[in-house]
C-alpha positions as CSV (number, residue, x, y, z in Angstrom):
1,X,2.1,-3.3,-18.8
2,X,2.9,-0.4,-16.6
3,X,0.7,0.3,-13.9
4,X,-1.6,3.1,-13.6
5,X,-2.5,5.0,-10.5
6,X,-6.0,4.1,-10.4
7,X,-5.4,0.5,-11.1
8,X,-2.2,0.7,-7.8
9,X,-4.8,2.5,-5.7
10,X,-7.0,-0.5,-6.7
11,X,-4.8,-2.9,-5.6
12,X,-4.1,-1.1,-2.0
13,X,-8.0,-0.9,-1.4
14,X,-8.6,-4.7,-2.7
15,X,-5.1,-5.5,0.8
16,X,-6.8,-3.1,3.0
17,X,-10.5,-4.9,2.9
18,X,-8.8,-7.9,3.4
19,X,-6.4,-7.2,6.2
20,X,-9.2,-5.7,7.7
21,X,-11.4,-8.6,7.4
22,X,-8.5,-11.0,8.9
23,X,-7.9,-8.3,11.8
24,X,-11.3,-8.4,12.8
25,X,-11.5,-4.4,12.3
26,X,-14.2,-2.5,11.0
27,X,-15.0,-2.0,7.2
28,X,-14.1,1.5,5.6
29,X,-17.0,3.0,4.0
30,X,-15.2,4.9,1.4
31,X,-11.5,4.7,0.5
32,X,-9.9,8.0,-1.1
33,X,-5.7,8.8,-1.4
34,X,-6.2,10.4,1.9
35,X,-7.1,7.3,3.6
36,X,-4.4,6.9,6.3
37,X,-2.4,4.0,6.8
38,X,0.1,4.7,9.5
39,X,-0.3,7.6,12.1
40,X,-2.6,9.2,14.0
41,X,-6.3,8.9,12.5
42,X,-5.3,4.8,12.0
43,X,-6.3,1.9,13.4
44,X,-3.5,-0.4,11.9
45,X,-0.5,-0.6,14.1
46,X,3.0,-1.5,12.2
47,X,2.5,-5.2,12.1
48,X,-0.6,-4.8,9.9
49,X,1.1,-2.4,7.9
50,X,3.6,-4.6,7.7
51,X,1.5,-7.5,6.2
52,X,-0.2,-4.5,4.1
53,X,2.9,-4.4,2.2
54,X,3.4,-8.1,1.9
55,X,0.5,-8.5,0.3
56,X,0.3,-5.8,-1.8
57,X,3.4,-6.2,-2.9
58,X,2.6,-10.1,-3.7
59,X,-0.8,-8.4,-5.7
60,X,1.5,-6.5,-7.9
61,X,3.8,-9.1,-8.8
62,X,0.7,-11.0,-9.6
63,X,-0.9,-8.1,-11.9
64,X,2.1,-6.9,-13.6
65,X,4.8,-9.7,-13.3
66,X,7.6,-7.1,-11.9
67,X,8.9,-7.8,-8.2
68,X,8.9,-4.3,-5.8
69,X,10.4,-4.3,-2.7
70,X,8.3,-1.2,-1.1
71,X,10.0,-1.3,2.5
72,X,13.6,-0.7,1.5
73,X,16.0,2.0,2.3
74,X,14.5,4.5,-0.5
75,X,10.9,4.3,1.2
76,X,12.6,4.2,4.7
77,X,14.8,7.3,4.7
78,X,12.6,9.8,3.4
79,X,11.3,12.6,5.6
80,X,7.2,11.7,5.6
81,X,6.9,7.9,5.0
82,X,5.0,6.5,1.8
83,X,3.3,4.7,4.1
84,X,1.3,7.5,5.5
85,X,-1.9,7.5,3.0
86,X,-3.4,5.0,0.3
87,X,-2.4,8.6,-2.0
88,X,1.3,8.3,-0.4
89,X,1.8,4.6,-1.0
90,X,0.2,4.8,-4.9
91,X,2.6,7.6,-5.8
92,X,5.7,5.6,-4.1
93,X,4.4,2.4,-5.7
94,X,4.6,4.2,-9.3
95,X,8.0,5.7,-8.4
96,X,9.4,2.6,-7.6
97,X,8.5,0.9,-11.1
98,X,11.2,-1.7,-11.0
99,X,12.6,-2.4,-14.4
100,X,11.8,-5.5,-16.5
């Protein structure tokens, strides 16, 4: 099964509510692609990102039985990070479809 961008973005919301629930930091109301991660207008410094991306990319292992490594050289060298917004991070996540 090859995942869809509603079902990634999904996924990223399902991380977020609980990192934010085991950081002690307030619940979103509404989560949209331009939901940021990482920058100015986020409350998650790079550690929670960093366990954002652990988890999530356990939660797609689990859903779709395909291992992505989402912090790696491909996501780290590019000019505006795919960490930046839950849109950013979907569209990486479906770029990076590792093969079977």
């Amino acid at each position: 099964m090859i995942p869809d961008k509603k079902s990634v973005q999904s996924l990223i919301e399902e991380c977020l509510v609980q990192l934010r629930e085991d950081l002690a930091l307030p619940v979103l109301d509404k989560f949209s692609p331009e939901t940021t991660l990482l920058g100015a207008g986020s409350d998650l410094d790079s550690m929670a990102i960093v366990h954002l991306i652990a988890d999530l990319e356990g939660r797609l292992f689990d859903a779709y039985n395909l291992t992505w490594i989402l912090a790696d050289e491909r996501a780290l060298s590019r000019t505006r990070s795919p960490f930046r917004t839950v849109g950013d991070l979907t569209s990486f996540i479906i770029e990076a479809i590792p093969e079977a």
